[in-house]
C-alpha positions as CSV (number, residue, x, y, z in Angstrom):
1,X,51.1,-18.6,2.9
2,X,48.5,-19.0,-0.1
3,X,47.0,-16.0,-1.2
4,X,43.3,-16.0,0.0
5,X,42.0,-12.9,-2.5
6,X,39.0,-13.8,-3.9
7,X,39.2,-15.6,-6.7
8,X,36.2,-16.8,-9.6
9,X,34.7,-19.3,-9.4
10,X,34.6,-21.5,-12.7
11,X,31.5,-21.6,-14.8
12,X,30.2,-24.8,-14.8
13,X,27.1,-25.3,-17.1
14,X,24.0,-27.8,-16.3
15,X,24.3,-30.2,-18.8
16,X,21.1,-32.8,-17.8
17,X,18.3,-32.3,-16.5
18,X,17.1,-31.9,-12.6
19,X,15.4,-35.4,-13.3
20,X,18.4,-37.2,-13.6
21,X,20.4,-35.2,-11.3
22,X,21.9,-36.3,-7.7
23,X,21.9,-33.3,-5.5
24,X,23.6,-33.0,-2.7
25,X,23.8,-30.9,0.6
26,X,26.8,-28.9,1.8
27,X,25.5,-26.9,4.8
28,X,27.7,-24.4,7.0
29,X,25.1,-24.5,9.7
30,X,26.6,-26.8,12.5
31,X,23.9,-29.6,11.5
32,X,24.9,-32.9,12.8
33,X,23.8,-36.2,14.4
34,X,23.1,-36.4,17.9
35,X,25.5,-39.5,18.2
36,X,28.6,-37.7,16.4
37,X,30.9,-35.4,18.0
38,X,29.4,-31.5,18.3
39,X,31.2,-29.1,16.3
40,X,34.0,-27.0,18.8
41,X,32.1,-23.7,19.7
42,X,35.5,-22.0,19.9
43,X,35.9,-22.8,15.8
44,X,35.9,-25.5,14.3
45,X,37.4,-27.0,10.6
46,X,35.8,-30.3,10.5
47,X,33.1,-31.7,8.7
48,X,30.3,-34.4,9.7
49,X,28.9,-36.8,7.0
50,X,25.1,-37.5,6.9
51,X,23.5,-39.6,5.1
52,X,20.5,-39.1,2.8
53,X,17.9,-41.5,4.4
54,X,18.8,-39.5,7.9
55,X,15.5,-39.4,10.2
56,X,15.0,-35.6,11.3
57,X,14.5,-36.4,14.8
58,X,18.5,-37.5,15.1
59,X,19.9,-34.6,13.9
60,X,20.8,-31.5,16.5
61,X,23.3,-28.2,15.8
62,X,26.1,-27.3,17.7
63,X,27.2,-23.5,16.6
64,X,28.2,-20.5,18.6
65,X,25.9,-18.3,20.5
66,X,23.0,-16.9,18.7
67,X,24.0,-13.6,19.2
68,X,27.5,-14.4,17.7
69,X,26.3,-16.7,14.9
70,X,23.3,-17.0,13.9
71,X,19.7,-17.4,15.0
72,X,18.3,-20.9,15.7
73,X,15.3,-20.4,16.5
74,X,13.5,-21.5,13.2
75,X,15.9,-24.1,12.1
76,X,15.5,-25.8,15.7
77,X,11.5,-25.7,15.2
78,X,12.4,-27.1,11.4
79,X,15.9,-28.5,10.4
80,X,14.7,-28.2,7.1
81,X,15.3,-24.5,7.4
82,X,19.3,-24.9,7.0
83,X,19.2,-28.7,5.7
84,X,16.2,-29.4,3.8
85,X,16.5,-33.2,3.1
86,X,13.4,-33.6,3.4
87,X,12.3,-31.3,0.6
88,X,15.2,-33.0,-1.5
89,X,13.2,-36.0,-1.0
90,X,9.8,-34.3,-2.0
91,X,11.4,-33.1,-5.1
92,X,12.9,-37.2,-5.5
93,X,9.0,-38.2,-5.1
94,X,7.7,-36.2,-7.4
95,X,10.7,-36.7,-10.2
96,X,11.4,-33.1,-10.0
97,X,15.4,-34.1,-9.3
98,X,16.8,-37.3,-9.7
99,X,18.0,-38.6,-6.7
100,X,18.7,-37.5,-3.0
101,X,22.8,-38.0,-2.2
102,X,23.7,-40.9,0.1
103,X,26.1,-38.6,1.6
104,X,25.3,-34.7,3.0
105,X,28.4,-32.6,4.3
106,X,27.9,-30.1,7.4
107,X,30.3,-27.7,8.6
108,X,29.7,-25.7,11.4
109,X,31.2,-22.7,9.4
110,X,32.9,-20.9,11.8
111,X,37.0,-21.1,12.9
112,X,39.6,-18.7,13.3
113,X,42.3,-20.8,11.2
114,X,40.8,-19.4,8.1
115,X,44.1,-20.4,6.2
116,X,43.8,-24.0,7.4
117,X,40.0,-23.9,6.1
118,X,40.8,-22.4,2.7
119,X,44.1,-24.9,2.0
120,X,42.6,-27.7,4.2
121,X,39.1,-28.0,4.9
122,X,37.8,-26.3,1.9
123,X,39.5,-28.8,-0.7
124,X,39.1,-31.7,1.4
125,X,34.9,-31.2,1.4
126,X,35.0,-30.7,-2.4
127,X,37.2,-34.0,-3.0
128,X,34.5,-36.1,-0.9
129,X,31.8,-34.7,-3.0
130,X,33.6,-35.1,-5.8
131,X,34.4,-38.8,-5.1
132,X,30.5,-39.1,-4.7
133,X,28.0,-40.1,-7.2
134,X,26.8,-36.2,-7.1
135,X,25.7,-34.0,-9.9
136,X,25.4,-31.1,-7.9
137,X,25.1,-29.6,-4.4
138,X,22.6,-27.5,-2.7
139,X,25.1,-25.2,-0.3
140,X,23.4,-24.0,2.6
141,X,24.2,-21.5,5.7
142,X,23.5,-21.1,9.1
């Protein structure tokens, strides 16, 4: 069994600007397209790619009950609340950051096989992002 203490994380410094950057979202909020599978309620250690050109109105979240998770209410008014694409692509418009990922990651952030998220999950997200054209990621939580 891997040792799960809490280890540092490295310090990576910003070497170009926001202009030229790629920014990505990794959000643990149980975002995901109404056509995709929902995330299991019960816990779940998957992840559900989303593309940067996604239209607002497709997207839904599947996460525990509110009063064991988190509260919905806002992000359901506004998805931008837990996966602000569409600010990304404000900031795009107006050359504050570079470019808007082709591909977002969502998690629904919540599983009881934490060793099978930390060995598993966890390294698998970070290898897709860093197989991306990415410069950094915007993490987000539900």
């Amino acid at each position: 069994m891997a040792d799960m203490s809490r280890r540092c994380v490295p310090y990576t410094p910003v070497t170009r600007k926001l202009s030229e950057m790629t920014i990505a979202i990794v959000s643990t909020a149980g975002v995901h397209l109404k056509d995709q599978e929902p995330f299991n309620t019960q816990g779940d250690d998957t992840w559900r790619v989303l593309p940067g050109d996604v239209n607002m109105a497709d997207l839904m979240i599947t996460h525990g009950a509110p009063e064991e998770h988190y509260d919905r209410t806002q992000a359901n008014q506004d998805m931008n609340v837990i996966f602000p694409i569409e600010r990304l692509r404000e900031l795009q418009a107006e050359g504050f950051i570079g470019g808007v990922a082709e591909k977002n990651l969502t998690l629904m952030g919540y599983s009881l096989r934490l060793q099978k998220y930390y060995n598993e999950t966890a390294p698998a997200v970070a290898k897709e992002i860093e197989r991306s054209p990415v410069d950094a990621v915007l993490l987000t939580a539900g």
